[in-house]
N, C-alpha and C positions, 0 to 999 in steps of 0.2 A: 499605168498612168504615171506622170510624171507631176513636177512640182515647178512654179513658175517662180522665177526669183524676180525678187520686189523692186531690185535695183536698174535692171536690165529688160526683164521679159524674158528671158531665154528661157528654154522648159529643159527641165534636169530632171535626172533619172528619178526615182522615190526616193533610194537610198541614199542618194548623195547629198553633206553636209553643208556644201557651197558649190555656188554657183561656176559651172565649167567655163562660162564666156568671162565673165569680171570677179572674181569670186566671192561675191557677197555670202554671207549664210543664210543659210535656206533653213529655216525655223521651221517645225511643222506648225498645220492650219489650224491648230486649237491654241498655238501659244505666240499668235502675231505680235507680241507685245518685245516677244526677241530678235525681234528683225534690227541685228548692231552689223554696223558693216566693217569685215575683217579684207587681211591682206590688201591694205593701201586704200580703199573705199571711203570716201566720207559720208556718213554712217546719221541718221535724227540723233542720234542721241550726242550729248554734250560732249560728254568724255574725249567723242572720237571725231568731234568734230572742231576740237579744240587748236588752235594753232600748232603745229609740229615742235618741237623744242628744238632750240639752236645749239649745234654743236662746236665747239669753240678750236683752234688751232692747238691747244694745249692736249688734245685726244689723238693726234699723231706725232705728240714729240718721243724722241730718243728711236724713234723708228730710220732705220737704216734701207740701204736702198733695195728697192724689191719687196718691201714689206708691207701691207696696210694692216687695217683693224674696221673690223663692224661697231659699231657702237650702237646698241639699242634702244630706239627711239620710242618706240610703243612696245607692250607685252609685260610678261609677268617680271623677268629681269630688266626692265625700265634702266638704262643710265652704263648698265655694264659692258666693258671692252672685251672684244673678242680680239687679241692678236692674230696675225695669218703670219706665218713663218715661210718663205720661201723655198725653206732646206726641206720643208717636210713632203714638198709634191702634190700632195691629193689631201683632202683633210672630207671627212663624211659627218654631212648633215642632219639628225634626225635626234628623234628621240629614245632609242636607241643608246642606255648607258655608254656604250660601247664608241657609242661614233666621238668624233675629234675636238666636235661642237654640237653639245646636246644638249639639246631643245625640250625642257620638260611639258611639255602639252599636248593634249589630244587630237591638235588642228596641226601637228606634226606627225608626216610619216616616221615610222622606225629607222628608216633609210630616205630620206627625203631628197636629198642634193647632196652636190659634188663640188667643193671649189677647188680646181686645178691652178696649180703654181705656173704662170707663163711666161715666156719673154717677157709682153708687154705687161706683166702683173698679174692679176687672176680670173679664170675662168668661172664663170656657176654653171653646172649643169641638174637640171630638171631630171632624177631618176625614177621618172613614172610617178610621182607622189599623185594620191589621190586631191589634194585642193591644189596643189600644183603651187610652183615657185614664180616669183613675179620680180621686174626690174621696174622703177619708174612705173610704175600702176601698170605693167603688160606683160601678160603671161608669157614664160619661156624656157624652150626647154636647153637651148644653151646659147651664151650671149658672154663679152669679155666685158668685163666690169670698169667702172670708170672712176675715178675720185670722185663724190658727191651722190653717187647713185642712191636710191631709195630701192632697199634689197625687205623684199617680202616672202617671208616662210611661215604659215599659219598665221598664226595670232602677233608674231614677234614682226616686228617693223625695226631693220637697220639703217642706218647711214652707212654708206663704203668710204673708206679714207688711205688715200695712201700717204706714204714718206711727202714730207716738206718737198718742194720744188714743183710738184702738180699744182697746175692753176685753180684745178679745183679743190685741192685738199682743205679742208676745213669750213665745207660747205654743204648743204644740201637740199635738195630741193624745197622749194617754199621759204627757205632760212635766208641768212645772211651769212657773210665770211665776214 
């Protein structure tokens, strides 16, 4: 038997901790009182249903061409920049000591995602994670990233930003530039 999430209806496995269609968390039925909605959802409860915080043009300065930064909008490291270096190629997602950008939380696979260094900037790829990676509130398993994007991995909610000259750089969604 499965488990219906609160946010959607969709019926999800027993074991799963959110929701496969939108990824809300799937609380079990003795403890409805944790139904907080994770990976981009807006959630009853206050916290997360608080305005998203604005991210200012000064979070991609000295950045050179080819480069962005995640900035952390929601989660446990709230406010901190994640550089992306284009020299480096591949950089691994998870929680996972080991990976490039590691994610300390449980609502993080060990190996979660993939951002590939591209031409046009950088790729996220989806490696099988169990609550799955999201752009703009919609799950995916690979998708080119944009200036301004709202980048979802577990619990953590980024802003994408690249170098000055993007129209979107210092923006994102719901915010202002």
């Amino acid at each position: 038997m499965g488990r219906q999430c609160p946010q959607c209806g969709h019926l999800s496995d027993e074991q799963d901790h959110f929701c496969g269609a939108c990824g809300a968390e799937l609380s079990a039925v003795e403890h409805p009182v944790h139904q907080t909605g994770v990976l981009g959802l807006r959630a009853p409860s206050e916290g997360d249903s608080a305005p998203m915080p604005t991210v200012d043009s000064t979070s991609v300065g000295g950045l050179g061409k080819g480069e962005a930064v995640l900035v952390v909008l929601r989660g446990p490291q709230q406010g901190m920049r994640f550089d992306l270096d284009p020299s480096a190629g591949l950089i691994v997602v998870g929680r996972s000591p080991e990976c490039g950008l590691f994610l300390d939380d449980v609502t993080v696979s060990r190996r979660h995602a993939e951002l590939h260094s591209v031409e046009s900037g950088w790729e996220l790829h989806d490696s099988g994670s169990l609550n799955g990676s999201y752009v703009n509130r919609e799950r995916i398993d690979r998708t080119t990233l944009t200036g301004g994007d709202e980048v979802q991995i577990g619990k953590y909610r980024f802003v994408y930003l690249e170098a000055a000259g993007n129209s979107a750089a210092g923006t994102h969604p719901g915010g202002e530039s």
